[in-house]
N, C-alpha and C positions, 0 to 999 in steps of 0.2 A: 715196294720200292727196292729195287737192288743196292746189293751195300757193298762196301768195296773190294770182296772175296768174289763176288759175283755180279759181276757188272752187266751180264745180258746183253754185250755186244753182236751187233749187228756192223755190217756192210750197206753204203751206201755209195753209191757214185754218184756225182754232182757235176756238173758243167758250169762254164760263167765265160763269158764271153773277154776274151783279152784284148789288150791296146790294139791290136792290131787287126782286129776281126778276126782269130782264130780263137776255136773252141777249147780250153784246156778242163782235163778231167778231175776234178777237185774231188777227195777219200774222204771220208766223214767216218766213225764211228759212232756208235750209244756209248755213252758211260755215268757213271753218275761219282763224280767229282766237285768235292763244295771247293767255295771262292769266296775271298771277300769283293765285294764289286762296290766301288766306288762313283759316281755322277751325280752331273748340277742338278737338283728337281727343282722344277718352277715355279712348282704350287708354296712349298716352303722358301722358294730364292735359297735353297744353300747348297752344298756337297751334302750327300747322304750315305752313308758306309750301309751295306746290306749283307746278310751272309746269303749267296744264290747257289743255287745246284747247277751245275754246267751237266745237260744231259745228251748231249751229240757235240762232238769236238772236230776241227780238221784245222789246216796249217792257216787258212783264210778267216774263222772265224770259230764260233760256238753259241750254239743255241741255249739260254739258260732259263732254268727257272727258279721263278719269287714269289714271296709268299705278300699276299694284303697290298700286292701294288707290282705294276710294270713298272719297268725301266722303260720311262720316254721316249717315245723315237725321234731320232736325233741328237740326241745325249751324248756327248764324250762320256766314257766309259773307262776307269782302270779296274783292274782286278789283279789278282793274286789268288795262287792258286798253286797245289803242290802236284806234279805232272808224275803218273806213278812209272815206274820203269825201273830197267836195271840197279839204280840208285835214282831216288825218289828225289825230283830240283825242283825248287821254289821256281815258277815260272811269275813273269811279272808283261803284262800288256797292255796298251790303251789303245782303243777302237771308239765305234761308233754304234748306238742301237739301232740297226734298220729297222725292225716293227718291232710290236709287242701285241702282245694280244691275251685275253683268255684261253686258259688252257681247263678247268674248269672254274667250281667256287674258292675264292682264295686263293689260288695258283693262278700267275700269267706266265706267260713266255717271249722271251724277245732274243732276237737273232741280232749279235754283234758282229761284226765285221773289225778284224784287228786290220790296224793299221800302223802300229808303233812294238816291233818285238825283238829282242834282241837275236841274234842268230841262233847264240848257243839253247836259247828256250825254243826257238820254231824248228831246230833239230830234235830236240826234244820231243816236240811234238809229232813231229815227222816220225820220229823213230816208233814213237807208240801205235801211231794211227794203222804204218806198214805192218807191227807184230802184230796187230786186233785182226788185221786186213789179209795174211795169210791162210789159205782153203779158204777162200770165199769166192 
């Protein structure tokens, strides 16, 4: 598992289709950044606080992973999480889980989609995705 001297970043380009039927190019990189991630689980009816590993990031959303259990599809989602860069910002966002899945025994992985993020944190993220994202 990369630690955070050595994140093992890769390049991805991603597509998604916008309001308007055109295609926009969506940047992702690998990293391996923990979060606290917050969501309702319905087996227990309550919020459940989790520490997840956020391990591909981009301004749209982050793929995470958890341990002993997915995050829900369909879950409202907060998190928290410290976004590393020139001066390291508490980023703070609430999304949605679109899937989860096994990733293998004890690890799942679920792809959130942020939908609630303050500018100065999606700049934030922007900015780090571009530095990961240069000679690629």
């Amino acid at each position: 598992m990369p630690d955070a001297n050595n994140l093992g970043i890769t390049m991805e380009k991603k597509t998604e289709e916008h309001k308007h039927g055109k295609k926009e190019r969506r940047r992702s990189v690998r990293v391996s950044i923990y979060a606290i991630t917050r969501y309702f689980c319905p087996l227990r009816d309550m919020e459940v606080g989790v520490q997840t590993r956020i391990s591909d990031i981009s301004e749209g959303g982050a793929l995470l992973v958890t341990f002993m259990e997915g995050v829900p599809s369909g879950a409202a989602v907060k998190m928290n999480f410290v976004m590393p860069g020139k001066s390291d910002r508490l980023v703070a966002v609430e999304g949605i889980a679109r899937h989860t899945g096994i990733l293998e025994k004890d690890l799942y992985r679920s792809g959130v989609e942020f939908l609630k993020i303050k500018k100065k944190d999606l700049f934030a993220i922007r900015e780090y995705v571009a530095s990961k994202s240069k000679g690629s």
